[in-house]
Biopython code that builds the backbone (N, CA, C, O; Angstrom):
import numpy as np
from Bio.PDB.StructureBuilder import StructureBuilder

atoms = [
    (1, "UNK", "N", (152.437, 103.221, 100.580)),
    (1, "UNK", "CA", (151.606, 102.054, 100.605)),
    (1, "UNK", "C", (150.135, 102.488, 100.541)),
    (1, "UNK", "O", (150.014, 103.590, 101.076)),
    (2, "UNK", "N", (149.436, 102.197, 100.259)),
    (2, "UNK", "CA", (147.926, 102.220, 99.584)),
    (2, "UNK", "C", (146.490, 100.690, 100.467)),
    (2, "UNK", "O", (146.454, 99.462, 100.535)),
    (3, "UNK", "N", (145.785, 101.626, 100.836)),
    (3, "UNK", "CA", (145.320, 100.257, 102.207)),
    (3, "UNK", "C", (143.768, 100.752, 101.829)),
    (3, "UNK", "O", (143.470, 101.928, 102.041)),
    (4, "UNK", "N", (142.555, 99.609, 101.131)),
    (4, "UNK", "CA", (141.206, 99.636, 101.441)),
    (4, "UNK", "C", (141.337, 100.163, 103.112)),
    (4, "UNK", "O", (142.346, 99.773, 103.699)),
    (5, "UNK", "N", (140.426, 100.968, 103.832)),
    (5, "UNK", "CA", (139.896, 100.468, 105.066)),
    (5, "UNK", "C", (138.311, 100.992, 105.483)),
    (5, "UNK", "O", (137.890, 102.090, 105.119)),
    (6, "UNK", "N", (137.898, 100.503, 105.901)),
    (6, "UNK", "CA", (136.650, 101.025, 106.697)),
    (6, "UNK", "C", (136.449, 101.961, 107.127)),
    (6, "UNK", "O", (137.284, 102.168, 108.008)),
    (7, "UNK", "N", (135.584, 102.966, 107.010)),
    (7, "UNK", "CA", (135.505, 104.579, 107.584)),
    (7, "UNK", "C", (135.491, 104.723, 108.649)),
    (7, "UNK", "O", (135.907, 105.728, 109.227)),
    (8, "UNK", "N", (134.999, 103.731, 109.170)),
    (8, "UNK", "CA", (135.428, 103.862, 111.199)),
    (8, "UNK", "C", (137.100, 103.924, 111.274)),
    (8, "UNK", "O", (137.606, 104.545, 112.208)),
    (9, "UNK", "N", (137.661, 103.492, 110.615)),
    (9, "UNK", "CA", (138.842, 103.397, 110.971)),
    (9, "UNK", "C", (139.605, 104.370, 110.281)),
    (9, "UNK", "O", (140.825, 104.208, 110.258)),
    (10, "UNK", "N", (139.113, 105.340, 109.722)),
    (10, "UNK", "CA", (139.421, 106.743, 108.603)),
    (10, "UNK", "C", (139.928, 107.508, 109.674)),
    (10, "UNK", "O", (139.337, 106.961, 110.604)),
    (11, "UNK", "N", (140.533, 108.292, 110.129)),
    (11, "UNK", "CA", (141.196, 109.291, 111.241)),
    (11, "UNK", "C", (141.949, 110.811, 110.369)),
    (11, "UNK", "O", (142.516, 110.799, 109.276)),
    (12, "UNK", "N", (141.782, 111.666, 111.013)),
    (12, "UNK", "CA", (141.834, 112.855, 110.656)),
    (12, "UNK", "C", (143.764, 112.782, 110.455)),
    (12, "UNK", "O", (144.530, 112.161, 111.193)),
    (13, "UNK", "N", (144.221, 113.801, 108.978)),
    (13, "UNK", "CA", (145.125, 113.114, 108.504)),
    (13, "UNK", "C", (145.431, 112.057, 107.977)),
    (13, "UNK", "O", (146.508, 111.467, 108.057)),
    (14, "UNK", "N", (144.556, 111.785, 107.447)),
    (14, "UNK", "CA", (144.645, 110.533, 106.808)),
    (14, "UNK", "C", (144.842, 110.733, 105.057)),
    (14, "UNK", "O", (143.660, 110.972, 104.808)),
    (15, "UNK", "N", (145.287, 110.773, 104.187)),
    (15, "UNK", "CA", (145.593, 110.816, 102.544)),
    (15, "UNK", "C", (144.575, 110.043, 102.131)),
    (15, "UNK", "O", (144.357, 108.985, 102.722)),
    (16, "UNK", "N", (143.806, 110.433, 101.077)),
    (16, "UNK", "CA", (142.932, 109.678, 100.422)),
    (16, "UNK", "C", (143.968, 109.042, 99.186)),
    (16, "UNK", "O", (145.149, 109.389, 99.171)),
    (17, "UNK", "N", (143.634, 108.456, 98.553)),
    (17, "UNK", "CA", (144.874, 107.845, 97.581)),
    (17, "UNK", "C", (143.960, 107.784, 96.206)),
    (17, "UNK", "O", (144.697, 107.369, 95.311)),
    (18, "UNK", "N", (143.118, 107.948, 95.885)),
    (18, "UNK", "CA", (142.191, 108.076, 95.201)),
    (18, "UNK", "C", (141.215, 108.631, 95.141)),
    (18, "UNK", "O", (140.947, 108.958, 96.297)),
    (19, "UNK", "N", (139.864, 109.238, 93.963)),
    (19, "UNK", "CA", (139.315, 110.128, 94.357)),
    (19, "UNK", "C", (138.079, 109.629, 94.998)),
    (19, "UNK", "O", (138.002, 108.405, 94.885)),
    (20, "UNK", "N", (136.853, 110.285, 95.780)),
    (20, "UNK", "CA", (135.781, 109.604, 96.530)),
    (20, "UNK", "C", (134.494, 109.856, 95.709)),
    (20, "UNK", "O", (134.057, 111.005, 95.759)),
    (21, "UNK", "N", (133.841, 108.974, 94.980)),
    (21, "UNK", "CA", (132.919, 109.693, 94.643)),
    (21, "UNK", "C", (131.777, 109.656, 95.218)),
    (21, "UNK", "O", (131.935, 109.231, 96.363)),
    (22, "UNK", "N", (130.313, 109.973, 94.916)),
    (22, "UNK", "CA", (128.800, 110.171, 95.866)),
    (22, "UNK", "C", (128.101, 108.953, 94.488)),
    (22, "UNK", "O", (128.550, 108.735, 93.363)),
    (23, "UNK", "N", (126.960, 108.407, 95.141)),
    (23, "UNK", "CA", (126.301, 107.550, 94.502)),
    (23, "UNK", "C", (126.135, 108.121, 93.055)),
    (23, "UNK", "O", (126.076, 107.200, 92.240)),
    (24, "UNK", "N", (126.031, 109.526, 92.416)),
    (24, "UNK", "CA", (125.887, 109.872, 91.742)),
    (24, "UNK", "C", (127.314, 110.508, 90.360)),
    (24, "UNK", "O", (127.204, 111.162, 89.323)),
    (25, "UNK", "N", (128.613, 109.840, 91.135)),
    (25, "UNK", "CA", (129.400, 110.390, 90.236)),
    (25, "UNK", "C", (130.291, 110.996, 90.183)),
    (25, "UNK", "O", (131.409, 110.661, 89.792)),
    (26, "UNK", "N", (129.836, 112.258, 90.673)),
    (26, "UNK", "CA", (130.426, 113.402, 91.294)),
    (26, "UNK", "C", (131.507, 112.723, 92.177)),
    (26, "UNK", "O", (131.329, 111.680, 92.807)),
    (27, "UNK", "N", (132.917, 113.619, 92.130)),
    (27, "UNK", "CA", (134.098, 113.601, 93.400)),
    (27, "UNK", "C", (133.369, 114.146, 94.442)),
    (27, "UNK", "O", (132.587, 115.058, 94.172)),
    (28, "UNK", "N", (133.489, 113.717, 95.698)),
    (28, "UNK", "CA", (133.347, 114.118, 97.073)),
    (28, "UNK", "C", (134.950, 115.006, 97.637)),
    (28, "UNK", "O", (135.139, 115.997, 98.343)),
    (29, "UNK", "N", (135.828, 114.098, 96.940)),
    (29, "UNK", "CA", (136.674, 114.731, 97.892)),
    (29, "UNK", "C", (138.155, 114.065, 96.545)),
    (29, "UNK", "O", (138.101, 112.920, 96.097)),
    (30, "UNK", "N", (138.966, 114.773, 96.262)),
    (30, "UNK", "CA", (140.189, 114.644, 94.893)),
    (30, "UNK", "C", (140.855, 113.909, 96.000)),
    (30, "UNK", "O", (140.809, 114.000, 97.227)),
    (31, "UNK", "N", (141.778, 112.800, 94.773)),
    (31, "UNK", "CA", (143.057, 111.997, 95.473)),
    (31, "UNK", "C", (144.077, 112.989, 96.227)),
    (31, "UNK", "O", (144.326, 114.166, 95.966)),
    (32, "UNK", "N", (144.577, 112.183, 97.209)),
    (32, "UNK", "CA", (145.280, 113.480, 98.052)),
    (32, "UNK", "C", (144.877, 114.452, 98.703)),
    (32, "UNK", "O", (145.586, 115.326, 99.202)),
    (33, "UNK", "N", (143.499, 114.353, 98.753)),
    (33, "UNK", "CA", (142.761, 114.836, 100.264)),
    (33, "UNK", "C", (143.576, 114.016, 101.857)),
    (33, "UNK", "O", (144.071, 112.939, 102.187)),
    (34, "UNK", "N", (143.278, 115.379, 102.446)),
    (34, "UNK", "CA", (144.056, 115.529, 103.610)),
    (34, "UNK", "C", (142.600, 115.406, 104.292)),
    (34, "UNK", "O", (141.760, 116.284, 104.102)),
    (35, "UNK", "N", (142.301, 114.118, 105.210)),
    (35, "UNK", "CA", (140.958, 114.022, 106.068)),
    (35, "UNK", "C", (140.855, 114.962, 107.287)),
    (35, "UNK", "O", (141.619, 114.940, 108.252)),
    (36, "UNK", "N", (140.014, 115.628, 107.145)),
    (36, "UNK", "CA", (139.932, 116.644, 108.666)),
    (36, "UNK", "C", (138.432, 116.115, 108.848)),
    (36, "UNK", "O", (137.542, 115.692, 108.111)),
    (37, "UNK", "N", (138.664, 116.429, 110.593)),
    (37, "UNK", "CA", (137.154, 115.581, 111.217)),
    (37, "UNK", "C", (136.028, 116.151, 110.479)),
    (37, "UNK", "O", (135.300, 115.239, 110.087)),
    (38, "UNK", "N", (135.644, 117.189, 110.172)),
    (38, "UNK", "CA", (135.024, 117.832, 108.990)),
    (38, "UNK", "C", (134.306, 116.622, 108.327)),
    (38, "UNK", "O", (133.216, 116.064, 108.456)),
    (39, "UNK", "N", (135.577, 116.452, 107.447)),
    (39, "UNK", "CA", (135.536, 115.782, 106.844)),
    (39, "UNK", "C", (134.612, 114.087, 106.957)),
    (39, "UNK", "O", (133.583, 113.573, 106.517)),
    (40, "UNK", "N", (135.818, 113.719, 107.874)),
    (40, "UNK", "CA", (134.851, 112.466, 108.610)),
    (40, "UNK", "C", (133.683, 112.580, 109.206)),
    (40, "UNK", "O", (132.944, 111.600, 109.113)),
    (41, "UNK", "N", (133.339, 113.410, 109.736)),
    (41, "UNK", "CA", (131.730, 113.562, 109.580)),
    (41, "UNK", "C", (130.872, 113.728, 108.914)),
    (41, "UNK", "O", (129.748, 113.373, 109.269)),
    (42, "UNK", "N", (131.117, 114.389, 107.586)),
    (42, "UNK", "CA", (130.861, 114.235, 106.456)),
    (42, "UNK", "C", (130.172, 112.641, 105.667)),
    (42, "UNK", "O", (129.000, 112.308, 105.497)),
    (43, "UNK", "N", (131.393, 111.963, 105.339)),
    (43, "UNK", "CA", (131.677, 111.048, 104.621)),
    (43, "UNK", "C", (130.459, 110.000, 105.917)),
    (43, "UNK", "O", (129.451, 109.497, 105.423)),
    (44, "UNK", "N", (130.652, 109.862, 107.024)),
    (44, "UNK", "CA", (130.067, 109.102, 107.778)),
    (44, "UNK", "C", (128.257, 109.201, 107.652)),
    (44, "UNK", "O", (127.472, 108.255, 107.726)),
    (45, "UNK", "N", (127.905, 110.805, 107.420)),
    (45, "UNK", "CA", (126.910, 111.226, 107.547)),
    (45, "UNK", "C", (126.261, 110.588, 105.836)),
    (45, "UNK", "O", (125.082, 110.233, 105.843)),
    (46, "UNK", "N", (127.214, 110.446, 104.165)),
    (46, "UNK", "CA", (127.189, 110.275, 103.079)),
    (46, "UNK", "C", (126.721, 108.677, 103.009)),
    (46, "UNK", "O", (126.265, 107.953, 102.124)),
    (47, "UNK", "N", (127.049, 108.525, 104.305)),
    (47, "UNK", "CA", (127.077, 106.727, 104.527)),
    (47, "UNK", "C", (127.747, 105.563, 103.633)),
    (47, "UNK", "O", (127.490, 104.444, 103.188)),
    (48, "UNK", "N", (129.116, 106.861, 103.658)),
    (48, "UNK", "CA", (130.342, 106.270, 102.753)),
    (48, "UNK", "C", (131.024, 105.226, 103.673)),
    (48, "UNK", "O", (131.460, 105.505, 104.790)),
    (49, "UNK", "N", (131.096, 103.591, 102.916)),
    (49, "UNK", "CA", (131.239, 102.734, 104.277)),
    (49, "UNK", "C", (132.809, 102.156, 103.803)),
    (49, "UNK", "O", (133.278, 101.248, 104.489)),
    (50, "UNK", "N", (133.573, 102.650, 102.699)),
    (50, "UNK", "CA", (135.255, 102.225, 102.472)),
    (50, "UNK", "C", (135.875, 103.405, 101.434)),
    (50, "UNK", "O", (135.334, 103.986, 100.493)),
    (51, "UNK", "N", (137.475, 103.537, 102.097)),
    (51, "UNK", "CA", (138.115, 104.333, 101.399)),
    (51, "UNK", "C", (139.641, 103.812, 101.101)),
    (51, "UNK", "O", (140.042, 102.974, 101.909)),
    (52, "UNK", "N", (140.364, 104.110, 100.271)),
    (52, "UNK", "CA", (141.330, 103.884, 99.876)),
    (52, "UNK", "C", (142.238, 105.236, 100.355)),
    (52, "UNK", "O", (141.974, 106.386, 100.005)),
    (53, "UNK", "N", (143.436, 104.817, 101.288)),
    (53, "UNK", "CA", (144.094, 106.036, 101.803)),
    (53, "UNK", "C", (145.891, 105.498, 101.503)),
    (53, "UNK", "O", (146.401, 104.395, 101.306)),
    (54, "UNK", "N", (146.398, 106.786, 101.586)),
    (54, "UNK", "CA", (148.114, 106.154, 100.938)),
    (54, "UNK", "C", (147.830, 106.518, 102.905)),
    (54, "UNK", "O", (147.069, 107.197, 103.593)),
    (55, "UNK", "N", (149.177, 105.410, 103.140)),
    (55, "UNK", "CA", (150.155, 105.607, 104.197)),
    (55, "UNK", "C", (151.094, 105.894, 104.325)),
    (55, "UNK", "O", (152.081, 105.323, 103.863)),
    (56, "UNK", "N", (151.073, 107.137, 105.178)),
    (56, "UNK", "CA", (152.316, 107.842, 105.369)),
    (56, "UNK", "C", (152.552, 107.955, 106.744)),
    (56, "UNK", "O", (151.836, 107.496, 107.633)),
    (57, "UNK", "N", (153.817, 108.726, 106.904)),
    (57, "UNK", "CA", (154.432, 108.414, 108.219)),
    (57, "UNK", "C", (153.677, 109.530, 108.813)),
    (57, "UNK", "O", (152.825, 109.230, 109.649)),
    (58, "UNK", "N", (153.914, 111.190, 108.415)),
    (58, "UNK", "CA", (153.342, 111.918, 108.552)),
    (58, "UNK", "C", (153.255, 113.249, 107.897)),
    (58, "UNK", "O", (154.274, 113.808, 107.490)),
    (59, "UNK", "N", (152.444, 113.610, 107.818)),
    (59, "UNK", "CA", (151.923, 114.901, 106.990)),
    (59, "UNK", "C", (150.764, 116.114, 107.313)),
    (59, "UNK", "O", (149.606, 115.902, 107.675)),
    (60, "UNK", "N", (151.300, 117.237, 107.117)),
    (60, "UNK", "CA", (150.685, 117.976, 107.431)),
    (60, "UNK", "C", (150.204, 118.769, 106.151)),
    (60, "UNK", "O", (151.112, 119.175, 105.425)),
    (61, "UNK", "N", (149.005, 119.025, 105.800)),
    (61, "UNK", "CA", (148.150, 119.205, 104.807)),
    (61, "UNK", "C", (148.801, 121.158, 104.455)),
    (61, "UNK", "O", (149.515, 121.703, 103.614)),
    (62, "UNK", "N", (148.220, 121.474, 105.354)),
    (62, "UNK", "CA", (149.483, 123.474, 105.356)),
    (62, "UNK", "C", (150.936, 123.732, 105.621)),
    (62, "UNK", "O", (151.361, 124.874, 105.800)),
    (63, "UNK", "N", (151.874, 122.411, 105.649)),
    (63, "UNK", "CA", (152.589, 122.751, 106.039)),
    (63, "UNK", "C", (153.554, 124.132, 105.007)),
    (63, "UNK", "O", (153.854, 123.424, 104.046)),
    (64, "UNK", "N", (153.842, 124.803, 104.845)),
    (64, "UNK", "CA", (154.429, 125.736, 104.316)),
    (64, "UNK", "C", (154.122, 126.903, 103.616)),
    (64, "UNK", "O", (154.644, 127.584, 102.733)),
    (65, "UNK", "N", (152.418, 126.926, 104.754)),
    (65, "UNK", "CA", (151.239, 127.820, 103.943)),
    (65, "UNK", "C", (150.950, 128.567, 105.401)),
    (65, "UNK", "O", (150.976, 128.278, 106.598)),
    (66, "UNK", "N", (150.670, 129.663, 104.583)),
    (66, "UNK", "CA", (150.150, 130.885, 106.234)),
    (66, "UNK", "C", (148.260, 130.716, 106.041)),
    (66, "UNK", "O", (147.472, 130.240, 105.224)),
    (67, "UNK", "N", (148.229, 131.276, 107.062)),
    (67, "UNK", "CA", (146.211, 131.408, 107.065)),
    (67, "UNK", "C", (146.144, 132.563, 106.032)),
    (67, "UNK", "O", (145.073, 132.509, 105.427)),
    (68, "UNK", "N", (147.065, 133.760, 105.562)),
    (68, "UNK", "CA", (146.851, 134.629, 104.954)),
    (68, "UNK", "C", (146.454, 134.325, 103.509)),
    (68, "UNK", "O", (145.581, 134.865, 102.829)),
    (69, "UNK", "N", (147.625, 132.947, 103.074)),
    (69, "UNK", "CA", (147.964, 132.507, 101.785)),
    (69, "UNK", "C", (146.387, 131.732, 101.190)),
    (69, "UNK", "O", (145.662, 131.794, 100.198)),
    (70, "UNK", "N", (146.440, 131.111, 102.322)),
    (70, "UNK", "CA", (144.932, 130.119, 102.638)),
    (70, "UNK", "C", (143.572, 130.910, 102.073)),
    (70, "UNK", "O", (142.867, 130.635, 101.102)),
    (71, "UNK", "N", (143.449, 132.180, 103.210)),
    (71, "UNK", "CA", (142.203, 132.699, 103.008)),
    (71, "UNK", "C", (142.239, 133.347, 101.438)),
    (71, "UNK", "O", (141.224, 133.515, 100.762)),
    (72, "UNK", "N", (143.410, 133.625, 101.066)),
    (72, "UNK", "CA", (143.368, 134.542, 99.730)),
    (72, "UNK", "C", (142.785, 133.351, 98.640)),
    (72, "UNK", "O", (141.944, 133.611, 97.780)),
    (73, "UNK", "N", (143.361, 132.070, 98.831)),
    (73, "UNK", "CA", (143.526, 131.154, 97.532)),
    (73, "UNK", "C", (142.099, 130.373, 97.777)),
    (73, "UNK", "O", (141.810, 129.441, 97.026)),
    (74, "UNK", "N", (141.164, 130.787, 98.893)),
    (74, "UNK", "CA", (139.958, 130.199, 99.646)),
    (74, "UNK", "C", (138.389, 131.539, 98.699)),
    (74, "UNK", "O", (137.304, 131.296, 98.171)),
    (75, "UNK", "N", (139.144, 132.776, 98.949)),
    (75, "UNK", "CA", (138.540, 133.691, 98.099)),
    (75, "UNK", "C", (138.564, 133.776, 96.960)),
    (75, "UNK", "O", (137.676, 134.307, 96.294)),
    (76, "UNK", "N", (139.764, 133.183, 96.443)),
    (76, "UNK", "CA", (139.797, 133.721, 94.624)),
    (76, "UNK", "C", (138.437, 132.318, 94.000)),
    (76, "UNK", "O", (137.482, 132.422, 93.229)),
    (77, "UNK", "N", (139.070, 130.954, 94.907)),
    (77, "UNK", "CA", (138.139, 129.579, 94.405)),
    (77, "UNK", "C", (136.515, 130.855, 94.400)),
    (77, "UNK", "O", (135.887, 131.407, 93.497)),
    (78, "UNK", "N", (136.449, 130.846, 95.298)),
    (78, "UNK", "CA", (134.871, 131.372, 95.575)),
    (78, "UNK", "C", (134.478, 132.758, 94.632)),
    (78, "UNK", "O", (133.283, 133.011, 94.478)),
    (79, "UNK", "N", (135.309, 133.468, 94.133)),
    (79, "UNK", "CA", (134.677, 134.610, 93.451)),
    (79, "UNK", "C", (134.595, 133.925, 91.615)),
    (79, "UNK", "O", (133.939, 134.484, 90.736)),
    (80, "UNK", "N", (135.538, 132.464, 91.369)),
    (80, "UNK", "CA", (135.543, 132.395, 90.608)),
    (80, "UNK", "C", (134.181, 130.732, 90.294)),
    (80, "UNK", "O", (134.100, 129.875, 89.414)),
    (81, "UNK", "N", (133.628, 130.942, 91.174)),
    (81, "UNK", "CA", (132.472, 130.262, 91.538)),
    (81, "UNK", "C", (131.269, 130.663, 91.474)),
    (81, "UNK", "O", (131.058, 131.783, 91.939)),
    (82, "UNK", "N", (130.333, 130.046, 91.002)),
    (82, "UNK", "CA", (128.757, 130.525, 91.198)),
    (82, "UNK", "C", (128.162, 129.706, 92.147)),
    (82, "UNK", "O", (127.093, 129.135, 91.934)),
    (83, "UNK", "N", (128.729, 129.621, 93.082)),
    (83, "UNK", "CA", (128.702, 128.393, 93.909)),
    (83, "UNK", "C", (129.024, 129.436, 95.706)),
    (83, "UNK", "O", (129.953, 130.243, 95.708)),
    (84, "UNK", "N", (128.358, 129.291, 96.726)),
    (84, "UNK", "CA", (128.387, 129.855, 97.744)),
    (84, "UNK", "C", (128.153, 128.279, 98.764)),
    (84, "UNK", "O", (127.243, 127.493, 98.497)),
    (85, "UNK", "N", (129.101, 128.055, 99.866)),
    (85, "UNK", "CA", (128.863, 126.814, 100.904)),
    (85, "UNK", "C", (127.814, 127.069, 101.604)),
    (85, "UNK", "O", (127.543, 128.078, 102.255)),
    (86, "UNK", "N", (127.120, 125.933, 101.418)),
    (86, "UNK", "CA", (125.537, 126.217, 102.877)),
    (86, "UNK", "C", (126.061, 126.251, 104.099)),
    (86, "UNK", "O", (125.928, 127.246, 104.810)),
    (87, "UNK", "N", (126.856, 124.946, 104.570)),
    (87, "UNK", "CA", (127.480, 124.856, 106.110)),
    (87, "UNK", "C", (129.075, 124.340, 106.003)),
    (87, "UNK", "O", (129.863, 124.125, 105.083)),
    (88, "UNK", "N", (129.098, 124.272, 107.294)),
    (88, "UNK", "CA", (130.975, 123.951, 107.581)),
    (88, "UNK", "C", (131.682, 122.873, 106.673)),
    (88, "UNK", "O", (132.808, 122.900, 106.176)),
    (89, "UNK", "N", (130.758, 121.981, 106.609)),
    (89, "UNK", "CA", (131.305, 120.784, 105.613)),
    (89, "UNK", "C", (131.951, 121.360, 104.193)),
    (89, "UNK", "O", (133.136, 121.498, 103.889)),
    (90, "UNK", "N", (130.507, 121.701, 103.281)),
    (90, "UNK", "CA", (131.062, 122.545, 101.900)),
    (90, "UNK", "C", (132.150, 123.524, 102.282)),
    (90, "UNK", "O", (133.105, 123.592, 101.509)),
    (91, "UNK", "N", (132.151, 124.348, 103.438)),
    (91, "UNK", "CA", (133.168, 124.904, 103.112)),
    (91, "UNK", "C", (134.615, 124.386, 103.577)),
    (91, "UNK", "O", (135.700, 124.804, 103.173)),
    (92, "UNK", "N", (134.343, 123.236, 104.655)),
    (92, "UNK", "CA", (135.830, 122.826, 104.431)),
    (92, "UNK", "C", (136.316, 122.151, 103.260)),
    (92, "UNK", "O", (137.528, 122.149, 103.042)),
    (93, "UNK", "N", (135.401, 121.496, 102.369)),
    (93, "UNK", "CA", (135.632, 121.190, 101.226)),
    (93, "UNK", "C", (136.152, 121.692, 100.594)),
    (93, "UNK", "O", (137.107, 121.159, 100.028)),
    (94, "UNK", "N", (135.620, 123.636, 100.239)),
    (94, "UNK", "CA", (136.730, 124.372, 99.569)),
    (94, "UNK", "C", (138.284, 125.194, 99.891)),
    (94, "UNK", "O", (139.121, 125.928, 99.366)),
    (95, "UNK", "N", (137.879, 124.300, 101.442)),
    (95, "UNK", "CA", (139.322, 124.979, 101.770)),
    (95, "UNK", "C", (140.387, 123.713, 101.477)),
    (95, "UNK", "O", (141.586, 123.827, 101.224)),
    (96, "UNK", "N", (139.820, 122.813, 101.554)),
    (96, "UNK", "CA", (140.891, 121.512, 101.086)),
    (96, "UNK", "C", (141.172, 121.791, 99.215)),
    (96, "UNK", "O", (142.140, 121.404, 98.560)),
    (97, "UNK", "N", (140.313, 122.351, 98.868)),
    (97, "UNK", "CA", (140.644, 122.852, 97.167)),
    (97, "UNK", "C", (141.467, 123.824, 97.169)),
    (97, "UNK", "O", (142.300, 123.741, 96.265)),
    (98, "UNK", "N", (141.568, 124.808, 97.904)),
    (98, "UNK", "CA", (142.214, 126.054, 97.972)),
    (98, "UNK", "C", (143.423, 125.798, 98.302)),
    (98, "UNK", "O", (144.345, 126.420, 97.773)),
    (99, "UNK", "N", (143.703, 124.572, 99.492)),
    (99, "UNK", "CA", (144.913, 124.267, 99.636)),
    (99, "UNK", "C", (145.774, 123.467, 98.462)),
    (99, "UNK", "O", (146.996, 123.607, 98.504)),
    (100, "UNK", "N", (145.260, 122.715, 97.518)),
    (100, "UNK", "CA", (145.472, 122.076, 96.920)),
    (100, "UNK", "C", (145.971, 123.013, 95.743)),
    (100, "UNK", "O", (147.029, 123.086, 95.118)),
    (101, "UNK", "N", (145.262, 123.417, 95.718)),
    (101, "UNK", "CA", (145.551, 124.607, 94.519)),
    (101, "UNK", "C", (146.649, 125.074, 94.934)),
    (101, "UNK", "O", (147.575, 124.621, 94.262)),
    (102, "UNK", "N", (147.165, 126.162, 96.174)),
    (102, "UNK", "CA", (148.238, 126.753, 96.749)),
    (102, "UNK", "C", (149.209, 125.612, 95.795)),
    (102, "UNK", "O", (149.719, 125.690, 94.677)),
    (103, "UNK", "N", (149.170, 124.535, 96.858)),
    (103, "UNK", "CA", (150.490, 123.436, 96.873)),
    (103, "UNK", "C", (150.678, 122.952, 95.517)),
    (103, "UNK", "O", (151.495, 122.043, 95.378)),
    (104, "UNK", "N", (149.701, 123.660, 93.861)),
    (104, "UNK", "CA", (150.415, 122.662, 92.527)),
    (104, "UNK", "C", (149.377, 121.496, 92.678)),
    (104, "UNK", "O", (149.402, 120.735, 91.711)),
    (105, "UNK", "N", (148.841, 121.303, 93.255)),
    (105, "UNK", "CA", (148.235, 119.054, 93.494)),
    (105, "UNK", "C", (146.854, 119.489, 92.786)),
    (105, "UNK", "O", (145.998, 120.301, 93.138)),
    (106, "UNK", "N", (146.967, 118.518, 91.482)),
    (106, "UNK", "CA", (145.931, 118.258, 90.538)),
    (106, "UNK", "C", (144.683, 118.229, 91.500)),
    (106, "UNK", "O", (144.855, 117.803, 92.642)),
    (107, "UNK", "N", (143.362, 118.685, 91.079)),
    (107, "UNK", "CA", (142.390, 118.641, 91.764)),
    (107, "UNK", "C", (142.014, 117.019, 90.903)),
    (107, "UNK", "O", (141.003, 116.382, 91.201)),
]
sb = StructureBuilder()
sb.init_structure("model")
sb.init_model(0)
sb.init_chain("A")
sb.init_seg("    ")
for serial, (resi, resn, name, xyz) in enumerate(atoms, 1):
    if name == "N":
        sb.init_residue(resn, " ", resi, " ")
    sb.init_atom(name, np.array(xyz, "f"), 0.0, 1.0, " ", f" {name:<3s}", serial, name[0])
structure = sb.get_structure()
C-alpha cells in the first residue's frame, strides 16, 4: 500500500515509494529508500514537508548483508566518485546507495 504523509509522521524504517527530489531536481533520496533518523533529520532540516512511503509490515534495510559486505560496496561507490561526504548525512546517503547496490535495487 502506498500513503502521502507528513514528515512529522515519517519514522525511521519507513520505505520511500518514490523518488524525493530537492527544489532543484536532483533525487535526495531513490524509491525504496530505507528512512534512518539520519535521514529524517535531514529531510526535516531540507524543509521537505510530504513523502510518499509503501507500507509494509516490516523490513529491515541489511537484512542479509554483513558490515564487511557494506563497508566494501560503501568504498568501491566512493573510489568510483569524485565526490567525498562533508558530514554524517551525505554519508549516510551513500551508505543507503551502497546498500542498494549490494541488494540489485535500481538506484
Amino acid at each position: 500500500m502506498i500513503k502521502d504523509i507528513d514528515i512529522n509522521q515519517l519514522k525511521e524504517g519507513d520505505i520511500l515509494a518514490e523518488p524525493l527530489y530537492n527544489a532543484h531536481g536532483h533525487i535526495l533520496l531513490p524509491a525504496n529508500a530505507v528512512i534512518s533518523n539520519n535521514c529524517l533529520k535531514l529531510l526535516k532540516t531540507l524543509n521537505i514537508q510530504n513523502v510518499t512511503i509503501k507500507k509494509v509490515e516490516e523490513n529491515n534495510q541489511t537484512d542479509g548483508l554483513t558490515e564487511e559486505e557494506i563497508d566494501i560496496s560503501l568504498n568501491t561507490l566512493l573510489e568510483k566518485l569524485s565526490w567525498t561526504p562533508k558530514n554524517e548525512y551525505e554519508l549516510e546517503l551513500l551508505k543507503m546507495a551502497a546498500i542498494h547496490k549490494l541488494k540489485g535495487d535500481d538506484l
